[in-house]
N, C-alpha and C positions, 0 to 999 in steps of 0.2 A: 848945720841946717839940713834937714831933710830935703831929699831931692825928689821934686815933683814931677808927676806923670810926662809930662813933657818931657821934660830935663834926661829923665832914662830913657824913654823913649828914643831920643835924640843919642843919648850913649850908645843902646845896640844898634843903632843904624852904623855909629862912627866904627863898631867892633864888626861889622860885617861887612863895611865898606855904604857908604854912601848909599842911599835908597830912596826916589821918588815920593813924594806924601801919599800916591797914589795905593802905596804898598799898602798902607793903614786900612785900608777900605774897598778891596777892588769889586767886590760885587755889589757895590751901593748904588752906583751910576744904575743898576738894570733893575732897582727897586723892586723887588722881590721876582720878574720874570727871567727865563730861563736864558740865556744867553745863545747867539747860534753856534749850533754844532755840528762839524762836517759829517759826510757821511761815514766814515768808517767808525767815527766814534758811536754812533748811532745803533751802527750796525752790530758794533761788539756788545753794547749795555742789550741789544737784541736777546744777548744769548745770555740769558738771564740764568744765576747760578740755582743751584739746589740751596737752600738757606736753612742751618739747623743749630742748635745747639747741645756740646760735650760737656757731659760733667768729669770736672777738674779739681779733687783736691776740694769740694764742697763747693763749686764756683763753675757756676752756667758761664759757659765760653763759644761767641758764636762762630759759627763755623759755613764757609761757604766753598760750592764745590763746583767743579767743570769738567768734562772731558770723561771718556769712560774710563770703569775699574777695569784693571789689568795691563794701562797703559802705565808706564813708567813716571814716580809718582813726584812732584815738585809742592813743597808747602811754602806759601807767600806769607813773609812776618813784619808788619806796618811798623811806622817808625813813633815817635813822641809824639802825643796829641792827635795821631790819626787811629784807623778803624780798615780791619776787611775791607772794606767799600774801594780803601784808596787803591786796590786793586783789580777792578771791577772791567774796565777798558782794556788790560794787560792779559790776565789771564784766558780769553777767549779766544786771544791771539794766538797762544801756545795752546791749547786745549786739543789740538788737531792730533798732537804726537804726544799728547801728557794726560796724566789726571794731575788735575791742579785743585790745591786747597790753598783759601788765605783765610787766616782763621784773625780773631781780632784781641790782641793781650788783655788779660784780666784788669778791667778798670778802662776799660777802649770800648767804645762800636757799642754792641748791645749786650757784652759780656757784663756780669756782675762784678760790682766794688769788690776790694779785699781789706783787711783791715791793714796789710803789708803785703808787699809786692817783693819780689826776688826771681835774681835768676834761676837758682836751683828749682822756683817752682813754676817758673816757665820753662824749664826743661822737661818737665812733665806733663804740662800742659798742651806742649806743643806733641810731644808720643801721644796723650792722648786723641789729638785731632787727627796726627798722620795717620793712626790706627782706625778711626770710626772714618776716616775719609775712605778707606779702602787703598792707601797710599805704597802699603805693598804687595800689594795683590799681585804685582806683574812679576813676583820673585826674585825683587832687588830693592833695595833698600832706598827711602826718596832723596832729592835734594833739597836743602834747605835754601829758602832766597829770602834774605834781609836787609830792607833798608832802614839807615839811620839809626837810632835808635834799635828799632828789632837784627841788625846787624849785628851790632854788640854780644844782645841777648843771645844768636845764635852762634856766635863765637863760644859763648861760655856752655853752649849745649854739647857743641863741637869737644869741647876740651873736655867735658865731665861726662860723654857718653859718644865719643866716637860709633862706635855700636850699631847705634840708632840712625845713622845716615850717610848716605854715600859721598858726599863730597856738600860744601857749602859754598855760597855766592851772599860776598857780601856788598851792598849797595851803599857806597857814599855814607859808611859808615864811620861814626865819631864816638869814641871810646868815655871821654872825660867826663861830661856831665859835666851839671851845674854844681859849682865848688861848695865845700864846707857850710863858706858864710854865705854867700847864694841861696842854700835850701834851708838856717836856720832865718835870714829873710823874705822867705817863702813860708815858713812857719809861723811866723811872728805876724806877718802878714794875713794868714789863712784864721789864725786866732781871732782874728779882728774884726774881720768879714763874714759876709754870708757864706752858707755852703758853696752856693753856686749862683751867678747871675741868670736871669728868670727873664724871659723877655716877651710880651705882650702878645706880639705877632711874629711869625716866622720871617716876615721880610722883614723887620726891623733887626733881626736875630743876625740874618744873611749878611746886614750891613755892617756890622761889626767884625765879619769873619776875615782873617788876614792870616798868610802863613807865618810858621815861628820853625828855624831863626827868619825874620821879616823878607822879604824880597818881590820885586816885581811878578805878578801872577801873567806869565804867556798865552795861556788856554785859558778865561776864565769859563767854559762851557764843563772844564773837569772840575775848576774851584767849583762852579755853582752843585756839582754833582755830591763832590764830596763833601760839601759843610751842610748838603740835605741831609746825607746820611749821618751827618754827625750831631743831628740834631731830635729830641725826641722830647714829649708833652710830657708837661709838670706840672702842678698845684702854680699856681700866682701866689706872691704871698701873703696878699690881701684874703684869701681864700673866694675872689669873686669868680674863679676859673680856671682855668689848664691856660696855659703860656708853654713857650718853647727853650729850653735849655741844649747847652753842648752835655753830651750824652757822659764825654770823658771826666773821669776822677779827678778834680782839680787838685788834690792833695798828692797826684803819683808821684811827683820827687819828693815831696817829704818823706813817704812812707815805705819808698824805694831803699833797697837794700842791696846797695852796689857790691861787685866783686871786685876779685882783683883784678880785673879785666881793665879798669880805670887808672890803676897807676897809682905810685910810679911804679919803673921795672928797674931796680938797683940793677939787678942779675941779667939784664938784657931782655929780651922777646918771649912770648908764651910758646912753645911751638907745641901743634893738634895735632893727632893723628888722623887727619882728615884734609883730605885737598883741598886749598881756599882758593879763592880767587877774588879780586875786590876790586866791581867795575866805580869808578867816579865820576861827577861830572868836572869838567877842567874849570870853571867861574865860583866855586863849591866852596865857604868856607871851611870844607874838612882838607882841601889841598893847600887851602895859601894859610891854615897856621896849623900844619904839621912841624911838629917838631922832631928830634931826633931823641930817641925812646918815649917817645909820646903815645905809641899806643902798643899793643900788644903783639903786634902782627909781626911773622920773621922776615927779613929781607927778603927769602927766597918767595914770598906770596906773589902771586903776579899781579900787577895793577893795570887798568889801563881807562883812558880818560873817553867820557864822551864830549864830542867838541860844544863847543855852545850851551854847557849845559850847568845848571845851579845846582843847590843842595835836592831839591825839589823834583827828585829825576822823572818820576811817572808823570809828573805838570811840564816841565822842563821839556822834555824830549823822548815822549813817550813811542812812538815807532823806533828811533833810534835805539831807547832800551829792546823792544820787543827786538828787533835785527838782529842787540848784543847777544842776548837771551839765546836768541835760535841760533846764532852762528858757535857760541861758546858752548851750547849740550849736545849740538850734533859731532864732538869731537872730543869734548874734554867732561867728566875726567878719565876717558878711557874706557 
């Protein structure tokens, strides 16, 4: 028997530990208004970025920027399902000692679809933004900072082009992906369906919006932030209007072209020539089903936990990242 919406639903909750109903829908309650937001959040979306777009490979990739050229250059690379945006609160924090770029992966934010996605061509992707960011202008090469998902990605940039960057920072970073039969049931799935859900009104759009993997939203003044920007006007399919759509590729795990960065590792650990370091959060389902050779990373990478904190870090515990951030580049990597 096929297993209905509910039923899975109810499985990833049980695969990521128990989860509130509340998780399903946390910006519904505020029906499409803005939720409050303290002052420093306020104050950072203040410093609103430079916003442009790098062509990549045939593929407008959007590119947002902070801090002056010639300071010491840090490129921000968002995880699955998000967008530039989700670093928006973060980046202005460090802007003071950095030039900061968070660009948004091809099929993300406001960057153009691809017809396949790959690391090797997010490793180019990302040189191109570091380069039109002016990321080394200061006559050192940037750091890469990746969560989740663009973690991964910038491990594999790490390893196929040391070269290009001084040291990486990976964020609660999860190697695996969605398995084999996972993405041909996201195939099979995608065949069946419209391209993309189309929704009426932007608050009705907001109400649907929930993190993945699923979890209690802390902040919701950042969710409401970031599922604006991940939102953008589209035909209805009645043709009686523009409706509001999530901006992102629904089809990226299908047409996603993992490495070997996923595993398994018969032969043991990847190891880069390039400093890692991989902050987590300690509540994270990338800490409680680590496995051993589960993912790429050598023993020797340092890890270290932020307390209280989910997969969801820039939502989760976002000052405490920025503290991590500042205290870990005024010393490492040397």
């Amino acid at each position: 028997m096929a297993e209905d919406a509910t039923a899975k639903r109810r499985r990833d909750r049980l695969r990521y530990g128990e989860v509130p109903p509340e998780a399903d829908a946390p910006l519904a309650p505020f029906a499409g208004a803005e939720p409050p937001a303290p002052a420093w959040f306020k104050a950072a979306l203040g410093q609103a970025p430079q916003e442009t777009f790098v062509e990549s490979l045939g593929t407008k990739i959007e590119l947002l920027t902070w801090g002056d050229p010639g300071k010491p250059g840090l490129l921000l690379v968002h995880g699955n399902g998000s967008h530039a945006h989700w670093w928006a609160h973060i980046a202005p924090l460090l802007a003071d000692r950095y030039r900061v770029a968070a660009m948004s992966l091809a099929g993300a934010g406001a960057s153009d679809w691809r017809e396949r996605y790959s690391s090797r061509d997010f490793a180019e992707d990302a040189e191109a933004c570091a380069r039109a960011a002016g990321l080394y202008d200061g006559g050192r090469k940037p750091i890469y900072i990746g969560h989740s998902l663009g973690g991964a990605q910038v491990f594999c940039a790490a390893e196929a082009h040391p070269e290009r960057m001084q040291a990486a920072v990976l964020i609660d970073s999860s190697f695996r992906g969605p398995s084999t039969a996972a993405v041909e049931e996201m195939r099979t799935a995608r065949a069946a369906a419209p391209p993309r859900r189309v929704y009426e009104s932007e608050t009705a759009a907001l109400a649907r919006f929930r993190l993945s993997p699923l979890q209690v939203v802390r902040a919701p003044y950042i969710a409401d932030y970031i599922a604006r920007k991940a939102l953008g006007r589209t035909p209805l399919p009645d043709g009686s209007g523009l409706g509001w759509a999530w901006r992102h590729d629904p089809a990226m795990w299908v047409k996603l072209e993992r490495g070997h960065e996923r595993g398994p590792f018969p032969d043991g650990p990847i190891r880069v020539d390039v400093p890692l370091v991989h902050i987590v959060g300690d509540q994270s389902h990338v800490v409680r089903f680590r496995e051993p050779r589960g993912d790429p990373l050598t023993p020797d990478v340092p890890q270290f936990a932020i307390p209280d904190c989910g997969h969801h870090t820039m939502i989760d515990q976002p000052m405490a990242l920025v503290s991590a951030l500042r205290a870990l580049l005024a010393v490492w990597p040397g």
